[in-house]
Backbone as CSV, one residue per row, in Angstrom:
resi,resn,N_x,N_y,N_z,CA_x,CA_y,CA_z,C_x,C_y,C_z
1,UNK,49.363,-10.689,-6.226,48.871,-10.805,-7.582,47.564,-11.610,-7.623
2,UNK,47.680,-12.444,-7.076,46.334,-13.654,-6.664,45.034,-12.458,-6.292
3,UNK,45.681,-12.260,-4.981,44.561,-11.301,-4.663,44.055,-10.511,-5.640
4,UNK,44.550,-9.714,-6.455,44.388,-8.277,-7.415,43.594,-9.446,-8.514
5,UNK,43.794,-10.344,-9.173,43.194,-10.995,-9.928,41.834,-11.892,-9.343
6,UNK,41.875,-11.668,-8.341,40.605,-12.160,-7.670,39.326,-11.137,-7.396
7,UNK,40.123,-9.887,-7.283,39.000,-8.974,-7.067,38.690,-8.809,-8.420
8,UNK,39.286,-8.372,-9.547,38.946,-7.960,-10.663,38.047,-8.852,-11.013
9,UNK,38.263,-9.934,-11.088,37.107,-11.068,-11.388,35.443,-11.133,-10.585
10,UNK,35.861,-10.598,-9.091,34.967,-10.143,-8.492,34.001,-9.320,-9.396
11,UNK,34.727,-8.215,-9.367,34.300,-6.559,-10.200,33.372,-7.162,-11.417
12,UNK,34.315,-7.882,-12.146,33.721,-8.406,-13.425,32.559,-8.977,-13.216
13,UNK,32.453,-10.205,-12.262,30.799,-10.911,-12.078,30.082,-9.484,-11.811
14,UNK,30.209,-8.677,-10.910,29.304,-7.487,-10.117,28.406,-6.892,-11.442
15,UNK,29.643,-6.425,-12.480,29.558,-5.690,-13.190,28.385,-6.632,-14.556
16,UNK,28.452,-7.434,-15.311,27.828,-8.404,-15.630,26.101,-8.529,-15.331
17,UNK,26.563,-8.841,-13.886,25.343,-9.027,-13.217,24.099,-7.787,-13.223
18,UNK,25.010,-6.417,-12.632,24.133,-5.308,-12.504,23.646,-4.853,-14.476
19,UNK,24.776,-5.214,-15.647,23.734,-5.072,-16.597,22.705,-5.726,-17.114
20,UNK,22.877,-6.927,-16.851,21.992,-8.051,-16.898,20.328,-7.491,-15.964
21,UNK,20.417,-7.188,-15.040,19.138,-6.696,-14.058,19.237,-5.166,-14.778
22,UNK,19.826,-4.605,-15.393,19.054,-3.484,-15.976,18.632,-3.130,-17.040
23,UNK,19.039,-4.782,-17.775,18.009,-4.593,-19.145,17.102,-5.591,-18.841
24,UNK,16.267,-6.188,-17.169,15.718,-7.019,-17.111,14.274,-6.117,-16.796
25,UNK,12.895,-6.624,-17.488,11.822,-5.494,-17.472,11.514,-5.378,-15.679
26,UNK,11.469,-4.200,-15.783,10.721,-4.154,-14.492,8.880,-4.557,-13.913
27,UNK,9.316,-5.315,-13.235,8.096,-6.014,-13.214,8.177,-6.061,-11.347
28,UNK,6.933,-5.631,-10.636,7.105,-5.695,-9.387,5.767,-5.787,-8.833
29,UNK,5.342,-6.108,-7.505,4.023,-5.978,-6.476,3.445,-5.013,-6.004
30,UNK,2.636,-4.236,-5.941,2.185,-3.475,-4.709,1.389,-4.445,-4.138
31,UNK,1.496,-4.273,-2.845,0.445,-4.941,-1.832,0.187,-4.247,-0.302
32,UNK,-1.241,-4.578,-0.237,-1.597,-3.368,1.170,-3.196,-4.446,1.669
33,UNK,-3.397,-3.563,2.293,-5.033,-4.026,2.959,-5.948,-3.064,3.496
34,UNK,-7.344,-3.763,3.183,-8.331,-2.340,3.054,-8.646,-3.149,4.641
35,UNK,-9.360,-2.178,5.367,-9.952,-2.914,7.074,-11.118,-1.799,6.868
36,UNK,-11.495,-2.442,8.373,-13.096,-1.468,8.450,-12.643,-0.708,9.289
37,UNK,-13.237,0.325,10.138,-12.868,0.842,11.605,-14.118,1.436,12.123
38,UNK,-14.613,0.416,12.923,-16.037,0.174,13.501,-16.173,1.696,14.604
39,UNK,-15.007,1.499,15.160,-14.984,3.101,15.977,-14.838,3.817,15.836
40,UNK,-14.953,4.848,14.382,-14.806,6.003,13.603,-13.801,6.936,14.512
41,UNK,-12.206,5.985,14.255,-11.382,6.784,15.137,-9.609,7.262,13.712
42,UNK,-10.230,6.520,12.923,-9.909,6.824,11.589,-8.254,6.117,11.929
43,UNK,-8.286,4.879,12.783,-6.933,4.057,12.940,-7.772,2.299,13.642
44,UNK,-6.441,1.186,13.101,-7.346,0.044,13.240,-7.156,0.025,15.294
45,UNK,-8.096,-0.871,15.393,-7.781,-1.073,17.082,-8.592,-2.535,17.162
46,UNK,-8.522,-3.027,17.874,-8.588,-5.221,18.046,-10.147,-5.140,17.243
47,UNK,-11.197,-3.771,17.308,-12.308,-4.261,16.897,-12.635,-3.763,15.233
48,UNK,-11.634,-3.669,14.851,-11.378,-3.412,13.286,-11.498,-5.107,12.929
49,UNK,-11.743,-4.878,11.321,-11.768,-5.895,10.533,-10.925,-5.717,9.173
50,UNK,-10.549,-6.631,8.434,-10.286,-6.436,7.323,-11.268,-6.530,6.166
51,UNK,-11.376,-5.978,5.002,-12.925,-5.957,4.295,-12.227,-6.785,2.884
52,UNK,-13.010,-8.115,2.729,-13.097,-8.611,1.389,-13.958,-8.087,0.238
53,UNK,-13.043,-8.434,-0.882,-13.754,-7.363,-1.927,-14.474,-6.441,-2.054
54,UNK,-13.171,-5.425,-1.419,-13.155,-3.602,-1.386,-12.382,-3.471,-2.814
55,UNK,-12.573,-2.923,-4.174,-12.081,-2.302,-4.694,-11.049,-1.393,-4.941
56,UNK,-10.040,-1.592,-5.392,-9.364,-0.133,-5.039,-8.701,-0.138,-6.874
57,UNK,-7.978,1.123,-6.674,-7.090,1.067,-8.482,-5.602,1.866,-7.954
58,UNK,-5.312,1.574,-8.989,-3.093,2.075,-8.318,-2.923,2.888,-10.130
59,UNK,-2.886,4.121,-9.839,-2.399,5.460,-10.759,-1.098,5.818,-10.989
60,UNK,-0.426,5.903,-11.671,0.641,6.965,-11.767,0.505,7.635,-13.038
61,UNK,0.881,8.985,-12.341,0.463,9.981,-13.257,1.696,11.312,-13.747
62,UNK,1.498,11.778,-14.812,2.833,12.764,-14.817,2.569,14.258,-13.638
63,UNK,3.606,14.054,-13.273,3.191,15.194,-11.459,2.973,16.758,-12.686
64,UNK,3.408,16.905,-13.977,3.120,18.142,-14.823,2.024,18.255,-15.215
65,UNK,1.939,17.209,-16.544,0.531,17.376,-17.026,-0.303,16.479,-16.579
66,UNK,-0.508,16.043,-15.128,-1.312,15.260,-14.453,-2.217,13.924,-15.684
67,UNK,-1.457,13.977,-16.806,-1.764,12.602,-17.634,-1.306,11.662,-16.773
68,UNK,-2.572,10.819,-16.975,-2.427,9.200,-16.373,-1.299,8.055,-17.262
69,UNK,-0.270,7.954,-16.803,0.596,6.832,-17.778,0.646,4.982,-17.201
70,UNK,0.106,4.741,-16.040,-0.168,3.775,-15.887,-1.654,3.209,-14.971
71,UNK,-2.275,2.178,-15.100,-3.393,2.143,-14.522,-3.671,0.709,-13.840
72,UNK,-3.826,0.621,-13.283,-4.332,-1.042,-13.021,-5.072,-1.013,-11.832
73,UNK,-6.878,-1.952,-11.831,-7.177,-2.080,-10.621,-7.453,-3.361,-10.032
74,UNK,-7.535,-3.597,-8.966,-7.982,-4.725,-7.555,-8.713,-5.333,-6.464
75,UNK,-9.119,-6.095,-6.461,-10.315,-6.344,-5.387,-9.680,-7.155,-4.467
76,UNK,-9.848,-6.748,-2.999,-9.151,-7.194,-2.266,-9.442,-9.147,-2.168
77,UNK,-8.411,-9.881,-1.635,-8.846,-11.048,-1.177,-9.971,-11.642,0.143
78,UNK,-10.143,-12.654,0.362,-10.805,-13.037,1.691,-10.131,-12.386,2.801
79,UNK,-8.817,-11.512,2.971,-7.777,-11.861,4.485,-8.294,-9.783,3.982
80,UNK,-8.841,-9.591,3.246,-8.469,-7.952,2.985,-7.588,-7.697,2.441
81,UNK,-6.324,-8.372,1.900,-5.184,-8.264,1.019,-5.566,-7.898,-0.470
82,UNK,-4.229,-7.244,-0.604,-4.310,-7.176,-2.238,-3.005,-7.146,-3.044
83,UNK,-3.274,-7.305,-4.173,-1.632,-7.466,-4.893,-1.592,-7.336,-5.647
84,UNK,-1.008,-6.279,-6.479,-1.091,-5.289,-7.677,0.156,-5.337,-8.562
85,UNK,-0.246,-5.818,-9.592,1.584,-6.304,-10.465,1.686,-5.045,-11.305
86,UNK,2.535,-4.243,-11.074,3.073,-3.403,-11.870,4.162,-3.590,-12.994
87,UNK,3.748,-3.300,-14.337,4.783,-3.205,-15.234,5.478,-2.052,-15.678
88,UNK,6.486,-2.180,-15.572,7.103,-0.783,-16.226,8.110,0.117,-15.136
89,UNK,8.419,1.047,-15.044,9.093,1.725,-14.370,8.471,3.647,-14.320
90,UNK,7.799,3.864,-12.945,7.354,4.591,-13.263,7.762,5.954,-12.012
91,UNK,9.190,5.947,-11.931,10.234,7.013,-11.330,9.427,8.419,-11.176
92,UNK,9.814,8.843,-12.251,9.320,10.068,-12.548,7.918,10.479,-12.691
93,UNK,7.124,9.483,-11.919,5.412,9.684,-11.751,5.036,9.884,-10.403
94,UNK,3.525,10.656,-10.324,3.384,10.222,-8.868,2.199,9.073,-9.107
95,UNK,2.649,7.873,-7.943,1.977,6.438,-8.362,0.795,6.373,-6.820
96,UNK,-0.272,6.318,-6.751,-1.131,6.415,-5.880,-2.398,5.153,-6.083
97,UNK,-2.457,4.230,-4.614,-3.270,3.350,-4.608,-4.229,3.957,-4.000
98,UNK,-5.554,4.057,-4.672,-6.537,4.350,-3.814,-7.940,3.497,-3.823
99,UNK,-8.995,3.869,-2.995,-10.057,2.786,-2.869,-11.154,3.298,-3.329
100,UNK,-11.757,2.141,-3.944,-13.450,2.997,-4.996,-14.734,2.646,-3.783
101,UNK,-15.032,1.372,-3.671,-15.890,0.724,-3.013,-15.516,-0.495,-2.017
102,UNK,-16.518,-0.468,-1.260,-16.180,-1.089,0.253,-17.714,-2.002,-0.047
103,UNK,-17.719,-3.056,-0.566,-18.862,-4.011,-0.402,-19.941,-4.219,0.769
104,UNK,-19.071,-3.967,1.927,-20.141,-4.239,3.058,-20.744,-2.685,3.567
105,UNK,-21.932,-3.242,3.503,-23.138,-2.070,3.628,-22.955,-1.045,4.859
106,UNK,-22.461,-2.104,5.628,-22.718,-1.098,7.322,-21.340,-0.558,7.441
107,UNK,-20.454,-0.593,6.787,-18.954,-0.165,6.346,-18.174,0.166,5.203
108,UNK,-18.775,1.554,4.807,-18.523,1.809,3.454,-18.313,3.461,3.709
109,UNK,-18.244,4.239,4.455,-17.540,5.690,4.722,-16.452,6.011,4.699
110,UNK,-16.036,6.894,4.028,-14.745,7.036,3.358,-14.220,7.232,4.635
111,UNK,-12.862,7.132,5.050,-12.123,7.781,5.838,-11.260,9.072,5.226
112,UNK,-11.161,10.000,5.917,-10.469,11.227,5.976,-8.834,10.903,5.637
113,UNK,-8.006,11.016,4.826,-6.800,10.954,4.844,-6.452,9.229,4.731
114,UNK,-6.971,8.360,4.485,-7.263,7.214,4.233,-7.428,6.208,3.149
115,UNK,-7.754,7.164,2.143,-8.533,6.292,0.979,-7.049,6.338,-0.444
116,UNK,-5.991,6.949,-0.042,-5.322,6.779,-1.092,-4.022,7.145,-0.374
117,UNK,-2.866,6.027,-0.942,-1.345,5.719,-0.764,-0.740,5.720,-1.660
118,UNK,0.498,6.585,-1.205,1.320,7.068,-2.618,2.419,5.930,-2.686
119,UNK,2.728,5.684,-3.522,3.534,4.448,-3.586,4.692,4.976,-4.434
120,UNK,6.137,4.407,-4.633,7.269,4.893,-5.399,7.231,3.405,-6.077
121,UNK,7.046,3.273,-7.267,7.148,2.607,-8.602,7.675,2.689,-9.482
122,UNK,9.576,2.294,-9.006,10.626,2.241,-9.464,11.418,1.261,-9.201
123,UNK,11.913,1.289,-9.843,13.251,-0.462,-9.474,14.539,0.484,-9.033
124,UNK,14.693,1.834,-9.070,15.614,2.269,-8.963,15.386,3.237,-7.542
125,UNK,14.605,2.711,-6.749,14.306,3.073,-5.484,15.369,3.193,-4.613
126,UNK,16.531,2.272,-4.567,17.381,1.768,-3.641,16.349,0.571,-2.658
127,UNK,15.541,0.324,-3.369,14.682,-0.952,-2.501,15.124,-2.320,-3.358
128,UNK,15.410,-3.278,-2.606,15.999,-4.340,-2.956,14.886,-5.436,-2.978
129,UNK,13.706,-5.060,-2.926,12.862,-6.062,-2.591,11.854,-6.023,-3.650
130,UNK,11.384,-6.888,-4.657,9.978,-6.771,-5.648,8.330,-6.291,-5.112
131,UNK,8.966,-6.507,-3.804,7.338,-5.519,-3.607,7.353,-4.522,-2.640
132,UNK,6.427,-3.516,-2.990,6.035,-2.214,-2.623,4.880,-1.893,-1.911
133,UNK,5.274,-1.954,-0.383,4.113,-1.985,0.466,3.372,-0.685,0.547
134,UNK,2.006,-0.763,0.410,1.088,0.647,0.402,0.971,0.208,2.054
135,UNK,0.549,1.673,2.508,-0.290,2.154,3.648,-1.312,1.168,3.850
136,UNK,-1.907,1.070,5.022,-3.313,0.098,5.129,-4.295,1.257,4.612
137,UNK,-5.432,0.807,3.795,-6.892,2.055,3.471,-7.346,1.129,4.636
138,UNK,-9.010,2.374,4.242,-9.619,2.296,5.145,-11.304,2.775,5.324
139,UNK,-12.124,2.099,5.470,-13.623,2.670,5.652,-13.957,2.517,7.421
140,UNK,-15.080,3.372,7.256,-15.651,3.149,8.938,-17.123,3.240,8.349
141,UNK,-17.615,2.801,9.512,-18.762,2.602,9.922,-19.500,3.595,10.474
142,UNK,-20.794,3.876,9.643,-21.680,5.184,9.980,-21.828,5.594,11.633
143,UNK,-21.998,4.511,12.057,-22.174,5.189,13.417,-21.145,3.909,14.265
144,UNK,-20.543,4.312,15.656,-19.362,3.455,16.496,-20.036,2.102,16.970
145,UNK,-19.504,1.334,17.162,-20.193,-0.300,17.547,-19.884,0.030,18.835
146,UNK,-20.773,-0.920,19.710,-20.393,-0.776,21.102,-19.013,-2.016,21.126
147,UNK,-18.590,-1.630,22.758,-17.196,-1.789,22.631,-16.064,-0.959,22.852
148,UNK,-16.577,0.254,22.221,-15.519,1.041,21.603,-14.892,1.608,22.530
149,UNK,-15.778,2.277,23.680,-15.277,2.650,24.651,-14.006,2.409,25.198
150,UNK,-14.348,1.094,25.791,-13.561,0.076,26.354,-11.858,0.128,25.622
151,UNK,-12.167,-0.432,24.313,-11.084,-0.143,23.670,-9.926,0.663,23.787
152,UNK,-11.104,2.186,23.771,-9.871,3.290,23.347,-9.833,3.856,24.960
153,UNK,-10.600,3.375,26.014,-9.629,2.990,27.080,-8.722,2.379,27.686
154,UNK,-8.662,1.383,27.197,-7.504,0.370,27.215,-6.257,0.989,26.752
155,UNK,-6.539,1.996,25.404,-5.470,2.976,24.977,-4.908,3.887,25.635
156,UNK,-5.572,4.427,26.193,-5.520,6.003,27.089,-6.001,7.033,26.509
157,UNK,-6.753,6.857,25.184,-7.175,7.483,24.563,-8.963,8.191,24.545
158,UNK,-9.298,7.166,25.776,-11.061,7.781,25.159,-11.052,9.103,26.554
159,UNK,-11.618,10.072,26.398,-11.890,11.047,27.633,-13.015,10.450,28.246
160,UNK,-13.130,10.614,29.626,-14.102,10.173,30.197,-15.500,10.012,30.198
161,UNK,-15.599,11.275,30.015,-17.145,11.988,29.279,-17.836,11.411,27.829
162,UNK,-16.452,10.688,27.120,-17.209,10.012,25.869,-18.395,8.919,26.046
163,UNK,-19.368,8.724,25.093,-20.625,8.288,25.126,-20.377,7.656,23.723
164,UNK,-20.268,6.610,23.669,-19.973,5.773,22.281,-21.049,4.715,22.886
């Protein structure tokens, strides 16, 4: 009997608790980081950087009538970080961080497949955690820094014949 009246009481806090957090507003983080990629290899490697105040903005939009229902944008910190407070609950959207401008001159080329992360901006994710990590973005640099070679040998990645 002890037992059976112990769980129910259990049940009861559980139960309590989970309505309490679902009439609590949803309020959560995105956070990610913009870098450079000096070796136009469109991934970071030791001679990447992270870029302070790169711009970016975080969308969600209705996936039907591609109306915009939430908006907010960000400039990265000193470390290349950023941190994007989302209000609201936005499930049934598609929510996408992407990047406008890259401040530094000699590193401002878009990368290919790079410049925007889709993010899920919901509390009802099955994610237990208040923040929502984006993809790293990303710019490169017009032409490869020397170095590079070396690098993406160290990888196994450069062919022999490359001239960087």
């Amino acid at each position: 009997m002890a037992k059976a009246v112990a769980l129910v009481s259990a049940l009861c806090i559980l139960a309590f608790a989970t309505v309490a957090h679902c009439h609590a507003p949803e309020v959560f983080d995105v956070e990610g980081y913009v870098y450079c990629d000096p070796c136009r290899v469109q991934f970071e490697t030791k001679l990447s950087h992270k870029i302070a105040g790169a711009t970016l903005k975080l969308e969600c939009s209705d996936p039907i009538t591609r109306n915009v229902t939430y908006s907010i944008e960000g400039v990265t910190d000193s470390n290349g970080h950023y941190k994007l407070k989302v209000k609201g609950d936005y499930g049934d959207n598609i929510c996408e961080v992407t990047l406008n401008k890259s401040p530094e001159a000699e590193c401002n080329v878009p990368m290919v497949g790079q410049q925007t992360s889709r993010i899920v901006c919901t509390e009802n994710s099955g994610m237990h955690d208040s923040v929502r990590y984006a993809n790293a973005l990303g710019f490169m640099t017009k032409d490869s820094i020397s170095g590079c070679k070396e690098v993406l040998d160290e990888l196994g990645l450069a062919p022999k014949d490359l001239d960087l």
